[in-house]
C-alpha positions as CSV (number, residue, x, y, z in Angstrom):
1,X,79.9,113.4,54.0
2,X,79.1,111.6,57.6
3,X,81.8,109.4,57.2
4,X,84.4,112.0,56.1
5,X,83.6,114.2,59.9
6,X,83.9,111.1,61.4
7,X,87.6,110.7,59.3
8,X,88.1,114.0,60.4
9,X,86.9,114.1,64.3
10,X,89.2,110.5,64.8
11,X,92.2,112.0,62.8
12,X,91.8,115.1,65.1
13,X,91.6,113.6,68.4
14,X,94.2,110.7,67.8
15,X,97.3,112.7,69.4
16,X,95.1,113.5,72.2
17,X,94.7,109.3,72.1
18,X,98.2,108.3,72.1
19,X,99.0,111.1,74.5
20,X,96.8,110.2,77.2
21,X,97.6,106.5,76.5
22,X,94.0,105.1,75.8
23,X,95.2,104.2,72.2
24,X,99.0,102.7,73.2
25,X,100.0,99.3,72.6
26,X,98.5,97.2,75.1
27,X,98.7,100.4,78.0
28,X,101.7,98.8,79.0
29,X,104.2,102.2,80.7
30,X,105.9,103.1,83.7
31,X,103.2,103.6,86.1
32,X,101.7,99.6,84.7
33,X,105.6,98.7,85.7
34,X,105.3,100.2,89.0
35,X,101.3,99.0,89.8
36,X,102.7,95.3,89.1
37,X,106.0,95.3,91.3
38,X,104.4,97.2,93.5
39,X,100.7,96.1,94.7
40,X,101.9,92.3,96.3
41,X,105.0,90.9,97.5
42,X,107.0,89.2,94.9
43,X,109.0,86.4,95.7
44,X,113.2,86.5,95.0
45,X,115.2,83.6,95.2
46,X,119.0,83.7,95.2
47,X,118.8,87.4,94.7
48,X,121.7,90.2,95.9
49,X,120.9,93.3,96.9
50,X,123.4,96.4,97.4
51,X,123.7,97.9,101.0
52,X,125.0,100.7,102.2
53,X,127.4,101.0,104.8
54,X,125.5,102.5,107.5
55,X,123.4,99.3,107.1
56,X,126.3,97.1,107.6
57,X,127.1,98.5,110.5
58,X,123.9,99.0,111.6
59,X,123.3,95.1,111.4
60,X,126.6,94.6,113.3
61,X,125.4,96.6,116.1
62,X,121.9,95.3,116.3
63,X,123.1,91.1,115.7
64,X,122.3,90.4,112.2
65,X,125.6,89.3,111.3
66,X,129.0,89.4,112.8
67,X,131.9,90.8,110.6
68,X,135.3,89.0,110.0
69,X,137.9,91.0,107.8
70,X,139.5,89.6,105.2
71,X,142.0,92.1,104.5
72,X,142.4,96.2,104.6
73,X,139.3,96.6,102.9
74,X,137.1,93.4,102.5
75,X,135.1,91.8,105.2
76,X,132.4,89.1,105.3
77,X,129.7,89.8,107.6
78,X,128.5,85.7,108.9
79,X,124.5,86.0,109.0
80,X,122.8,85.4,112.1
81,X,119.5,83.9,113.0
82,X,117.8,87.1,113.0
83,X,119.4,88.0,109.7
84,X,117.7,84.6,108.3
85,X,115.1,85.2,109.9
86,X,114.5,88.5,107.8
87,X,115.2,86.4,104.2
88,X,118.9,87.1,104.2
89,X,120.1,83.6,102.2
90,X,124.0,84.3,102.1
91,X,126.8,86.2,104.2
92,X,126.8,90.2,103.6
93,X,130.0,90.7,101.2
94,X,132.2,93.9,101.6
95,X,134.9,95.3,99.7
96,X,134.6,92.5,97.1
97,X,136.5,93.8,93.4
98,X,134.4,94.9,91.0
99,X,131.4,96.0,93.5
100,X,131.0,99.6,94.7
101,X,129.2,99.1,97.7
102,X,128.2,96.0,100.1
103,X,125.8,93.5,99.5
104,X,124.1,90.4,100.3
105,X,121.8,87.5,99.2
106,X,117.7,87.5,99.9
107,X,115.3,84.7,99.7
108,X,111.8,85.1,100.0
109,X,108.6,87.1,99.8
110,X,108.9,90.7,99.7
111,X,107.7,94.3,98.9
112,X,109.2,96.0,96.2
113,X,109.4,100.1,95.6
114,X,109.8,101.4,92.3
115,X,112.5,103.7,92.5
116,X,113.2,103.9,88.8
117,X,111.7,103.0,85.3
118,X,114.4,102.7,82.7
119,X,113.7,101.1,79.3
120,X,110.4,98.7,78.4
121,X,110.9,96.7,75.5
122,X,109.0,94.3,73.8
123,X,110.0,90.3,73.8
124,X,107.7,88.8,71.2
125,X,104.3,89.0,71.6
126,X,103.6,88.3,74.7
127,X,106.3,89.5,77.1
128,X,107.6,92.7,77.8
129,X,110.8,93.6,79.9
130,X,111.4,96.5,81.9
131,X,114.9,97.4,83.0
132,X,114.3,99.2,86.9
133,X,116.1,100.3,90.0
134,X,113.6,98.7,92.7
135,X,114.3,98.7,96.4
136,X,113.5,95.7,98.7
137,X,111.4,96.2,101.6
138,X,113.2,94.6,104.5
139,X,111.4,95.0,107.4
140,X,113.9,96.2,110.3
141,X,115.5,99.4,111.8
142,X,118.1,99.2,110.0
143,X,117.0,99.6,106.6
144,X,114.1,101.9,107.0
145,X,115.6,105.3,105.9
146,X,116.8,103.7,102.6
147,X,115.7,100.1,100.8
148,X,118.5,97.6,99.6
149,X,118.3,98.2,96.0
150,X,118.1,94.9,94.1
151,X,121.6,94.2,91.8
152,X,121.2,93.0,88.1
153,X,122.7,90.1,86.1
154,X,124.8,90.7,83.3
155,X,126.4,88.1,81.0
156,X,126.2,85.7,83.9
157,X,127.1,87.5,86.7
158,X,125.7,90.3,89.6
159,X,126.2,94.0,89.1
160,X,125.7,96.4,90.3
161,X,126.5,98.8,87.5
162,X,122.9,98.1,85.6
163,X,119.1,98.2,86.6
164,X,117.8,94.4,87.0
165,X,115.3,93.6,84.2
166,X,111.8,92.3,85.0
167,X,109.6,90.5,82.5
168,X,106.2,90.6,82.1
169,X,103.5,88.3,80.4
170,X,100.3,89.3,78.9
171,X,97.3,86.0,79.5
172,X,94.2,88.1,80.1
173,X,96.0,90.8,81.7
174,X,99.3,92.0,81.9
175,X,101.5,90.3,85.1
176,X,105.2,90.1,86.8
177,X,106.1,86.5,85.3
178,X,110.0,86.9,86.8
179,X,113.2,88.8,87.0
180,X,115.0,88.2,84.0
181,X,118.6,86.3,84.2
């Protein structure tokens, strides 16, 4: 009879498991995502992030690059030293085809912000990968109302018409491991 309440009492309080997340598969969700891109700076190499064009100009006017049109409607804006100085690894591209706003290349160490979780997926056993819009915390004037948001790769090449997907490894505890190419 003991056994059977006991049955009964689990069988009774397992939604309230699963919806609280103490009984999910590994607690791995959005707000895990969001600790782990989130709590130290993580380091991008060769990555592009979108700009807007406020913060183009905004970088004219305060000597982070210098812009050089190209034609009626694309431009290349030639970094400066204060620009590398900040991680920016590659002239700021504008108007290019196929990209709805500005961007331009980062290496470094930086501070991410979640701005999104899309889909987290499982990549055998011990990987996960998490499709999100993140933000990169560049530290200047000029991009401290809104954070470059950090483009994705598809078949090969940046985009910026998908959320770039991180991947995750489980050791002992779940951790960033890189952005996934």
């Amino acid at each position: 009879m003991k056994s059977r309440c006991t049955w009964a009492a689990s069988a009774s309080l397992l939604p309230l498991c699963l919806m609280f997340g103490g009984c999910s598969s590994g607690g791995f969700d959005d707000s895990k995502v969001r600790y782990m891109l989130e709590s130290v700076q993580l380091p991008m190499d060769g990555e592009q992030v979108m700009i807007s064009d406020a913060q183009v100009q905004c970088g004219v006017q305060s000597d982070l690059w210098d812009l050089t049109q190209l034609g009626p409607n694309r431009a290349i804006g030639k970094l400066t030293r204060a620009a590398t100085d900040l991680h920016f690894g590659d002239d700021v591209v504008i108007g290019e085809q196929g990209m709805h706003q500005p961007y331009v290349q980062i290496r470094g160490t930086f501070q991410l912000h979640v701005l999104d979780v899309g889909s987290i997926r499982d990549e055998g056993e011990k990987f996960k990968l998490a499709d999100v819009k993140v933000g990169v915390d560049i530290p200047h004037p000029c991009f401290r109302d809104s954070f470059p948001q950090l483009m994705a790769i598809r078949r090969g090449r940046f985009t910026q018409d998908a959320l770039p997907t991180f991947r995750f490894r489980l050791d002992d505890n779940w951790s960033f491991d890189r952005v996934q190419h």
